[in-house]
RODO-2510 file (C-alpha; in nm, 4 decimals, decimal comma):
residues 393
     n   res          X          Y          Z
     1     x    -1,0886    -1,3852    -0,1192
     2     x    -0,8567    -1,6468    -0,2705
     3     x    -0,5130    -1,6250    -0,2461
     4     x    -0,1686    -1,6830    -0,4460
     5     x    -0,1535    -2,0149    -0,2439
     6     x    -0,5274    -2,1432    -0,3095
     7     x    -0,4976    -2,1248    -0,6733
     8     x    -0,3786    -2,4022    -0,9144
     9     x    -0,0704    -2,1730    -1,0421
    10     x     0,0125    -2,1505    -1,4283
    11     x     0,3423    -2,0896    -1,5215
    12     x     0,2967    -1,6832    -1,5721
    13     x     0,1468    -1,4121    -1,3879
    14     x    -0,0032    -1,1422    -1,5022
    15     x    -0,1025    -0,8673    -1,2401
    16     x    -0,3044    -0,8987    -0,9298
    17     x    -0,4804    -0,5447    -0,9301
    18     x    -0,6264    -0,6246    -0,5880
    19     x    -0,4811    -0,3435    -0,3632
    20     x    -0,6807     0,0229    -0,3640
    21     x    -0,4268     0,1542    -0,6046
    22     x    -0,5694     0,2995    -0,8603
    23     x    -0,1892     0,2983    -1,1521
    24     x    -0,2838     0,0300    -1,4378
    25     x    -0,0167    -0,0687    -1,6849
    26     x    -0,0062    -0,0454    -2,0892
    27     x    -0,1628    -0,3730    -2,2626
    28     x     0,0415    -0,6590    -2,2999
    29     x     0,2195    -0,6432    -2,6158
    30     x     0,3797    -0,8900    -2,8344
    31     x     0,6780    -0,9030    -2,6364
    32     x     0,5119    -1,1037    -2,3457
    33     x     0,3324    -1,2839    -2,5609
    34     x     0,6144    -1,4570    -2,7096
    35     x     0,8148    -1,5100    -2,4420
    36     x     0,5196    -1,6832    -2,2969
    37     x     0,5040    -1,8955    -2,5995
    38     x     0,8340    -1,9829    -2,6147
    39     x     0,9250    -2,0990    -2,2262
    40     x     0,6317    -2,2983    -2,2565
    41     x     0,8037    -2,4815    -2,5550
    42     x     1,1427    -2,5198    -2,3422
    43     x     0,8992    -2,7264    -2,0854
    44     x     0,7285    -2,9187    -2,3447
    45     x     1,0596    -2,9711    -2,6031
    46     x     1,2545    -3,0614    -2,2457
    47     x     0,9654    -3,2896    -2,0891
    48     x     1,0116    -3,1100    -1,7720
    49     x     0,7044    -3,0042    -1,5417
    50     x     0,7158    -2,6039    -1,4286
    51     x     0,6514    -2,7635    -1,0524
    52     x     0,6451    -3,0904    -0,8792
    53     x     1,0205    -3,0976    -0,8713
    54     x     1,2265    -3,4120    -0,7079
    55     x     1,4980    -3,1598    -0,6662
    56     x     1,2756    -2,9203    -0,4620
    57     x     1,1893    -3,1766    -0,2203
    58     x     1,5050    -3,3033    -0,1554
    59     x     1,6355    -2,9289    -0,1188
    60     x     1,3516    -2,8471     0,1349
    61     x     1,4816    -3,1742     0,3917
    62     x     1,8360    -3,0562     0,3522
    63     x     1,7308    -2,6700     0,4484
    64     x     1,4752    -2,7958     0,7786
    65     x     1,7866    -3,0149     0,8360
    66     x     2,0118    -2,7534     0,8356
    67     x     1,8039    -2,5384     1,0441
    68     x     1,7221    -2,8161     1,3167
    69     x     2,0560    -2,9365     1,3240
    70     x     2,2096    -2,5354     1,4063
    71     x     1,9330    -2,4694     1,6309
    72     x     1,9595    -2,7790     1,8645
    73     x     2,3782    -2,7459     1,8387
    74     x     2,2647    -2,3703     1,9513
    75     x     2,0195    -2,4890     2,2457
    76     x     2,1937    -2,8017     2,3672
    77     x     2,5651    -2,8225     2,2616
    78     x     2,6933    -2,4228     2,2408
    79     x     2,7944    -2,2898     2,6387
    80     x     3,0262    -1,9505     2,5792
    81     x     3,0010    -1,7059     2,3304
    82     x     3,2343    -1,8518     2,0715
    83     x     2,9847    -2,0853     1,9963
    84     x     2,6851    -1,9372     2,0502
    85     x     2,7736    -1,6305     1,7651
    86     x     2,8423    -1,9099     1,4689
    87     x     2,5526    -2,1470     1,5365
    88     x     2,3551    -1,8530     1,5631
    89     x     2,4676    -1,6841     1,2414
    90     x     2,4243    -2,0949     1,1111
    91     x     2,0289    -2,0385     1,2888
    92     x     2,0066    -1,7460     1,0748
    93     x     2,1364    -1,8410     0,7732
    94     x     1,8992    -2,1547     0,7439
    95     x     1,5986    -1,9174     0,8631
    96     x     1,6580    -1,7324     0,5360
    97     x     1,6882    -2,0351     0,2966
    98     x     1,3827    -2,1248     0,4435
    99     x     1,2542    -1,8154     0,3328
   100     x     1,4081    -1,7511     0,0026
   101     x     1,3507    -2,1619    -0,1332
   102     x     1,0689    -2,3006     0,0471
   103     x     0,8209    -2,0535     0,1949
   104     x     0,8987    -1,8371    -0,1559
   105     x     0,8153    -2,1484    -0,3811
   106     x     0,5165    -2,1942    -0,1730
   107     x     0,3660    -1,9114    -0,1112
   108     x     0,4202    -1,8077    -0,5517
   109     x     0,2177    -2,1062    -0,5940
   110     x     0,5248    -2,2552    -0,7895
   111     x     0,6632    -2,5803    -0,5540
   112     x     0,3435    -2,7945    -0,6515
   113     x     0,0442    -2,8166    -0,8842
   114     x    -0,1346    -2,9471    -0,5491
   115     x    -0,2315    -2,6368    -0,3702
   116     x    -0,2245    -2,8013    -0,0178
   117     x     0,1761    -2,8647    -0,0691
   118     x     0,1721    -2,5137    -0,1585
   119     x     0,0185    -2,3930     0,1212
   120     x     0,2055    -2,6052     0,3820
   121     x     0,5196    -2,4985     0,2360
   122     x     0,4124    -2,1037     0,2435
   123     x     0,3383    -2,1557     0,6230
   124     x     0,7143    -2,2470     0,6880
   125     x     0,7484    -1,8105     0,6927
   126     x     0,5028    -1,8646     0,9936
   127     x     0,7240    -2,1445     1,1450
   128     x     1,0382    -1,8895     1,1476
   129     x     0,8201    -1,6108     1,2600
   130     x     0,6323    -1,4484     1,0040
   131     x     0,3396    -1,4009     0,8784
   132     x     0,2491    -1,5800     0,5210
   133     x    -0,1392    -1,3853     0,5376
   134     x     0,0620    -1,0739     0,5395
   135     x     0,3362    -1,1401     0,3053
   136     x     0,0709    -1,2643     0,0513
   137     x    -0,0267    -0,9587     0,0537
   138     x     0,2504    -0,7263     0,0952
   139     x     0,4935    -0,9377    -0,1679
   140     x     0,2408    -1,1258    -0,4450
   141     x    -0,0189    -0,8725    -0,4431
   142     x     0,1361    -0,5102    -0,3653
   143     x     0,5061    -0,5623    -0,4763
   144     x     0,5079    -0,7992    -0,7885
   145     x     0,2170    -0,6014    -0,9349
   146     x     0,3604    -0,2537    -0,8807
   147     x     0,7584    -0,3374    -0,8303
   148     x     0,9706     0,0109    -0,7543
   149     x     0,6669     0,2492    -0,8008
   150     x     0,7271     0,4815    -0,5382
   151     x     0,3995     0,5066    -0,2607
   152     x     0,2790     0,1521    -0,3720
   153     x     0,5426    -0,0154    -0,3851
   154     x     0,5807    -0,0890     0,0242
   155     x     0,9490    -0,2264     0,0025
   156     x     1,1374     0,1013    -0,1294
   157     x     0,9573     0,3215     0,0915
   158     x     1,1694     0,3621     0,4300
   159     x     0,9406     0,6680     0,5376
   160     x     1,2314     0,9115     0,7412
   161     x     1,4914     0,6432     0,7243
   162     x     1,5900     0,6502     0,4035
   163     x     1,5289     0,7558    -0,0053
   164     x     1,5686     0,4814    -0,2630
   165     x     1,3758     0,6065    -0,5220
   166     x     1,3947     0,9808    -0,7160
   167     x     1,0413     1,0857    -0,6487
   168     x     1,0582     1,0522    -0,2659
   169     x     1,1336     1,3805    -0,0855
   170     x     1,5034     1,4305    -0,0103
   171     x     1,5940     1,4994     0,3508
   172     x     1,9417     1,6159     0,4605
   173     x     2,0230     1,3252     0,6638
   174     x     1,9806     1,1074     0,3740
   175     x     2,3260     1,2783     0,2864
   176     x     2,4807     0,9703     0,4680
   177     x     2,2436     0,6817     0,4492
   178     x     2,5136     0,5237     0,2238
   179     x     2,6695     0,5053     0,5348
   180     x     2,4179     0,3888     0,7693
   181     x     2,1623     0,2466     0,6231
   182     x     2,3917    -0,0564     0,6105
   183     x     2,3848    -0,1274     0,9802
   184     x     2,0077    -0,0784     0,9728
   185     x     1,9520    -0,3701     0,7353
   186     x     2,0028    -0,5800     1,0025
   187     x     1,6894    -0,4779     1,2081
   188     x     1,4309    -0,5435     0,9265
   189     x     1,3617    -0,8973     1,0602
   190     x     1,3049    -0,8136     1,3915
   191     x     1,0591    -0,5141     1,2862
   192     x     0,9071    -0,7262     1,0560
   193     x     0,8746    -1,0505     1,3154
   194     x     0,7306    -0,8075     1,5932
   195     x     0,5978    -0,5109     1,4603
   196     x     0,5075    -0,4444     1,0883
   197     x     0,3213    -0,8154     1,0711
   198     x     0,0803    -0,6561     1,3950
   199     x     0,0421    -0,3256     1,2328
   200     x    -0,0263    -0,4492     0,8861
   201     x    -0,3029    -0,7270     1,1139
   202     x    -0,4497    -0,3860     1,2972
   203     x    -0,4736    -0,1314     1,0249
   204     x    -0,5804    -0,3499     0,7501
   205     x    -0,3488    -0,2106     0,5317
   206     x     0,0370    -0,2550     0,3952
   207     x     0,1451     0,0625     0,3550
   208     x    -0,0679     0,3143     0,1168
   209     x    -0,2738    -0,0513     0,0068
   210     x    -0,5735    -0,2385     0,1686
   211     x    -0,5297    -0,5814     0,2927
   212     x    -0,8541    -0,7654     0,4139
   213     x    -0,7998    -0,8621     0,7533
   214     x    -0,7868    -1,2216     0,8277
   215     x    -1,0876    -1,4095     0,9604
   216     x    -1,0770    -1,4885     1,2959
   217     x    -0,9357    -1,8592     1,2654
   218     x    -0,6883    -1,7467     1,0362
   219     x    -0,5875    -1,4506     1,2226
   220     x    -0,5875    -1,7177     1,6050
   221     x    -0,3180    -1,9385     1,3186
   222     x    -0,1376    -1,6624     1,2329
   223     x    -0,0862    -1,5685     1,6448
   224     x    -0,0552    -1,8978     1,7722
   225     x     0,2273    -1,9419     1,5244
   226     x     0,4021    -1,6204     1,6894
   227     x     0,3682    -1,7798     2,0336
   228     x     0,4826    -2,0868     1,9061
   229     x     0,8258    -1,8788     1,7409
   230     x     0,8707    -1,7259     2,0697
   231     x     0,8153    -2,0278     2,2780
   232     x     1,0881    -2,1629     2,0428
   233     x     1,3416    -1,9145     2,0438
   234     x     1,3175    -1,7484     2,3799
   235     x     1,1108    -1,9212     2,6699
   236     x     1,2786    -2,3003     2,6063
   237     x     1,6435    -2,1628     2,5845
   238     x     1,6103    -1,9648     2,8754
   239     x     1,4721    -2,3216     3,0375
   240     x     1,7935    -2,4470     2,9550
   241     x     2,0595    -2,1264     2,8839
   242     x     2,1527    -1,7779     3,0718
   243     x     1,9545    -1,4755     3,0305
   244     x     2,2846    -1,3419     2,8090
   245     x     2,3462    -1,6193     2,6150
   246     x     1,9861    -1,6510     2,5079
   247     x     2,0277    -1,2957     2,4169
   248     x     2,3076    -1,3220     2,2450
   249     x     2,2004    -1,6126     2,0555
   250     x     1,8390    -1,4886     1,9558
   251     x     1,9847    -1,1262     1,8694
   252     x     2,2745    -1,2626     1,6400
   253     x     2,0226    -1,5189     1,4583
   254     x     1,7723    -1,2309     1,4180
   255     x     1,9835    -0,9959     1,2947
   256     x     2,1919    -1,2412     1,0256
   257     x     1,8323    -1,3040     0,8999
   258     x     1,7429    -0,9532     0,8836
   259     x     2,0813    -0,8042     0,7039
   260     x     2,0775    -1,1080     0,4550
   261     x     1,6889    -1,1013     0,3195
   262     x     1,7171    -0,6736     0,3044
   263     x     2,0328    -0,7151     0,0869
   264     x     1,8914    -0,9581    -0,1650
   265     x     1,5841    -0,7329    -0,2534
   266     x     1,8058    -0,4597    -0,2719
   267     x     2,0561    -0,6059    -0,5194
   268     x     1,7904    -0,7106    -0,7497
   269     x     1,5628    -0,3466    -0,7158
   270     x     1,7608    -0,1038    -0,5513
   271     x     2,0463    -0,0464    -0,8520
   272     x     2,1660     0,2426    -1,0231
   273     x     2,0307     0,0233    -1,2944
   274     x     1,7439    -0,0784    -1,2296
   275     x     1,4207     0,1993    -1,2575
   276     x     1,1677     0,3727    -1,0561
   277     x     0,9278     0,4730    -1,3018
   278     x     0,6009     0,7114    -1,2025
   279     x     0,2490     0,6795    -1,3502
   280     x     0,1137     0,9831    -1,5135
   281     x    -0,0281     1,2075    -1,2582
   282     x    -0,3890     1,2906    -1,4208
   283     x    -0,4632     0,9346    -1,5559
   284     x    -0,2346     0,7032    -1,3100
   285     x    -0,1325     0,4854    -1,6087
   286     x     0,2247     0,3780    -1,6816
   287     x     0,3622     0,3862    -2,0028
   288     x     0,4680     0,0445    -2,0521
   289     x     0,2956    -0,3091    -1,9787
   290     x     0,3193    -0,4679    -1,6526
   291     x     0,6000    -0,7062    -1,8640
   292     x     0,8075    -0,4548    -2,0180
   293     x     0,7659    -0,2749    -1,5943
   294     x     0,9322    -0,6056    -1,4562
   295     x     1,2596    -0,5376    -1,6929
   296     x     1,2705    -0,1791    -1,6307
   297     x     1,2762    -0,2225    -1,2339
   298     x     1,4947    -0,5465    -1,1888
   299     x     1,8123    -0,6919    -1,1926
   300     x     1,9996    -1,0646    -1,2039
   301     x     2,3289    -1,0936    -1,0281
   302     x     2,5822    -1,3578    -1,0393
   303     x     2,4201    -1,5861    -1,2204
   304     x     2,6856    -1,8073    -1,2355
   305     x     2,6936    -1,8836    -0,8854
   306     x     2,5849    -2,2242    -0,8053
   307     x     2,6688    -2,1726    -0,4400
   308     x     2,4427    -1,8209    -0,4293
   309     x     2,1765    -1,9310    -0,6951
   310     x     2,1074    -2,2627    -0,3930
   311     x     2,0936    -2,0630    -0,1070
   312     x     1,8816    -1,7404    -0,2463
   313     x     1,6102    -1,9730    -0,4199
   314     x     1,6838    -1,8471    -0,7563
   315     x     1,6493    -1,4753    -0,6148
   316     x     1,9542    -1,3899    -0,8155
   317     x     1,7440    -1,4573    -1,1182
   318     x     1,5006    -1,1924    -1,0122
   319     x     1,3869    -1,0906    -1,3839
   320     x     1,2772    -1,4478    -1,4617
   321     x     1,1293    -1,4682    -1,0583
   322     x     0,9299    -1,1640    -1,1427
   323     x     0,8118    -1,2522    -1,4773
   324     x     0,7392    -1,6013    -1,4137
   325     x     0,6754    -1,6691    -1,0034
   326     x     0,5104    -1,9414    -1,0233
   327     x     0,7434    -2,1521    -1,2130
   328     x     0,9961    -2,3679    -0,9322
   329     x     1,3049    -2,1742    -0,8775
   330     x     1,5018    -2,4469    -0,9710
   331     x     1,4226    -2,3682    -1,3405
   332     x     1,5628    -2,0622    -1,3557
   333     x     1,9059    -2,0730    -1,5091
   334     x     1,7986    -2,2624    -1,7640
   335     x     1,5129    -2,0115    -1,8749
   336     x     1,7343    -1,6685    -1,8513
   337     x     1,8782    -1,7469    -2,1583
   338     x     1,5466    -1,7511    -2,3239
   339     x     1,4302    -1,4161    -2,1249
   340     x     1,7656    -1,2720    -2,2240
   341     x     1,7500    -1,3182    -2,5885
   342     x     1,3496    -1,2390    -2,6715
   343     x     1,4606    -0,9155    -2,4890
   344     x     1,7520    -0,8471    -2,7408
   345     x     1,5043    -0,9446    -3,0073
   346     x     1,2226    -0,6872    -2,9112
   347     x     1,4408    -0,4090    -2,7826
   348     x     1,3505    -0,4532    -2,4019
   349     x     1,6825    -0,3901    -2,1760
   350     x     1,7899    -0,7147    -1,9854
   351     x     2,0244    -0,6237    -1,6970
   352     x     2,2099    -0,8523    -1,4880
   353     x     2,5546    -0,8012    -1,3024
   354     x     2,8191    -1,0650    -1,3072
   355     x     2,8843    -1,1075    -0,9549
   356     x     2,7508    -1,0073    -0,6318
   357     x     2,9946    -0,7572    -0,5436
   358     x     2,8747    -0,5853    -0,8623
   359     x     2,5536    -0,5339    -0,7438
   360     x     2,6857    -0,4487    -0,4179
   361     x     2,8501    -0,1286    -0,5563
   362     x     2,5545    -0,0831    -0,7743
   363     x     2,3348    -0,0533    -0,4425
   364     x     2,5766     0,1721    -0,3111
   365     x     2,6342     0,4261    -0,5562
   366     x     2,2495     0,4417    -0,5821
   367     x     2,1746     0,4858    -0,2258
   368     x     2,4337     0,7875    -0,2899
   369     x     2,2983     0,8688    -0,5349
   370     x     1,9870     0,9430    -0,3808
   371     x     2,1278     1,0779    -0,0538
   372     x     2,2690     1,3912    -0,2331
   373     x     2,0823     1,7142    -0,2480
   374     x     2,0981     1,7637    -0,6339
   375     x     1,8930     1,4687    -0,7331
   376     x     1,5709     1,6206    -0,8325
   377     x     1,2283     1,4355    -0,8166
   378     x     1,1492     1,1949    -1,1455
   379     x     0,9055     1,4101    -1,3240
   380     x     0,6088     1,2324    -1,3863
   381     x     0,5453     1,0831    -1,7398
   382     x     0,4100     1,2961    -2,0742
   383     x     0,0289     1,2197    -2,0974
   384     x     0,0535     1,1257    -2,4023
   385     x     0,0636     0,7293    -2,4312
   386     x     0,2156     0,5154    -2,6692
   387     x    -0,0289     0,3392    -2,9693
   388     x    -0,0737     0,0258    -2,7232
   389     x    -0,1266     0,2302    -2,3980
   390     x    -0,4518     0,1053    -2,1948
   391     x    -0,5743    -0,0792    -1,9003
   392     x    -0,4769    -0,3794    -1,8208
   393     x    -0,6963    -0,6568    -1,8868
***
């Protein structure tokens, strides 16, 4: 089956409908359309190409730089814990650019028209320990198609840890995961490095939705790459380093990674602004188009920050991420403005907060929100469908 990262990208998406899911969306309406139409003319009136960026490549050395440059300091240079904790938290810093800019570009399709650039730049996530074959899957296929709809939807589903969205069953713990769920953030990277990429692998599936299991070369890449990340991070330092320091070291790095990539999908999905809405139970369609969906379930933040909008890829422009992902990141400032005002023109909400701490206290109160008793489950949309309601095509 091809891929996100085989294709020659265009500079929308539409969804994937791949997974076993059975929740289509409304036509595309008008709306789409013409914000289609008219980011195309902001490439063509500005000469600009949607990929292929100079910027992008000089961004990428600067990040494996950065990354090399903490991690040797780390393995050669650091010998008591005072330096071990900041070139780790450096380690794990650039682990997460690498994630957010290049493997994210990559594996969207949107660094390069040449698929082969794409591709090598979507196996950096397997370089810092991840699987691309399963976050293919898991984050173009299964989250951009069905963003914040509860049991598809994989990333707002914490099973007994947590409840981020109203029609997930409330459990009285969840009275204080505003509390600590915060703490827990930090683990996602190593569950994700060393357990959900070899569950996904063995059950064929991420979460509730099929995933084809990899052939067996791919799947011998995608394991050879772990033992390579291991070899990396673990068996060389303790060549060179104490059992503790290594420890310390690997577990501060692992952690930084893990706290930082959990809170920037949360800020952009998981807001008492953003929505969670449910397909109709009899016919499993939504009400609106998979467009109109993206605005519904996703927020910008601070997106005047030129120091957050470099290190996050562009993540803090999440609405024009989601609507266009295969467009380079580095375009996205200049195409909000466009999102934002064919919104105002066709009566779609636009959200965005002005700063990070905004959406900090957004993703707070919500996971409050959610926590308390009297929150009842989202009732599941009328059956009766607007006059553009249908399948997508």
């Amino acid at each position: 089956m091809t891929t996100a990262t085989s294709r020659t990208p265009s500079i929308a998406a539409e969804p994937a409908n791949r997974s076993t899911t059975k929740v289509r969306y409304a036509r595309s309406g008008a709306f789409f359309a013409e914000l289609k139409h008219r980011v195309a003319g902001h490439f063509e009136a500005e000469g600009l190409a949607p990929r292929d960026q100079p910027g992008m490549y000089l961004k990428t050395a600067v990040i494996l730089a950065w990354l090399a440059g903490s991690y040797l300091a780390l393995l050669l240079w650091a010998s008591a814990w005072w330096m071990v904790v900041p070139l780790a938290i450096s380690v794990g810093l650039a682990m997460a650019a690498v994630g957010f800019n290049i493997q994210h570009d990559g594996g969207h399709g949107a660094y390069s028209q040449r698929a082969w650039v794409n591709r090598a730049m979507a196996l950096s996530m397997d370089a810092i320990g991840a699987s691309s074959y399963v976050w293919n899957w898991k984050h173009n296929v299964v989250h951009h198609t069905y963003v914040n709809i509860a049991e598809v939807d994989s990333d707002i589903e914490l099973g007994v840890w947590g409840r981020l969205a109203p029609s997930q069953p409330w459990r009285p713990v969840y009275r204080f995961q505003h509390l600590y769920l915060w703490p827990l953030y930090s683990f996602l990277a190593l569950k994700w490095l060393f357990v959900d990429d070899f569950r996904d692998l063995a059950t064929g599936s991420v979460g509730t939705q099929a995933m084809p299991r990899p052939k067996p070369v791919r799947l011998a890449g995608i394991l050879s790459m772990k033992l390579v990340f291991v070899g990396l991070a673990l068996v060389l330092p303790l060549l060179l380093k104490p059992v503790a320091g290594v420890a310390l070291g690997f577990g501060v790095a692992l952690l930084t990674l893990g706290f930082v990539t959990s809170i920037v999908f949360q800020l952009a999905h998981i807001v008492d602004d953003a929505e969670f809405p449910v397909p109709d139970a009899q016919s499993q369609r939504m009400e609106q188009d998979w467009a109109v969906h993206q605005l519904q379930t996703t927020v910008d933040f601070a997106r005047k920050s030129r120091v957050l909008t470099w290190f996050l890829g562009g993540l803090n422009f999440q609405i024009e991420h989601h609507l266009f992902p295969k467009i380079c990141h580095l375009h996205y400032p200049a195409l909000a403005p466009i999102v934002e005002a064919t919104c105002a023109e066709f009566g779609v909400r636009y959200r965005a907060y002005p700063t990070a701490f905004g959406a900090l206290k957004a993703h707070a109160a919500w996971l409050k929100e959610m926590g308390a008793p009297t929150v009842e489950p989202l009732a599941a949309p009328d059956a009766q469908m607007s006059p553009l309601a249908g399948e997508c095509a």
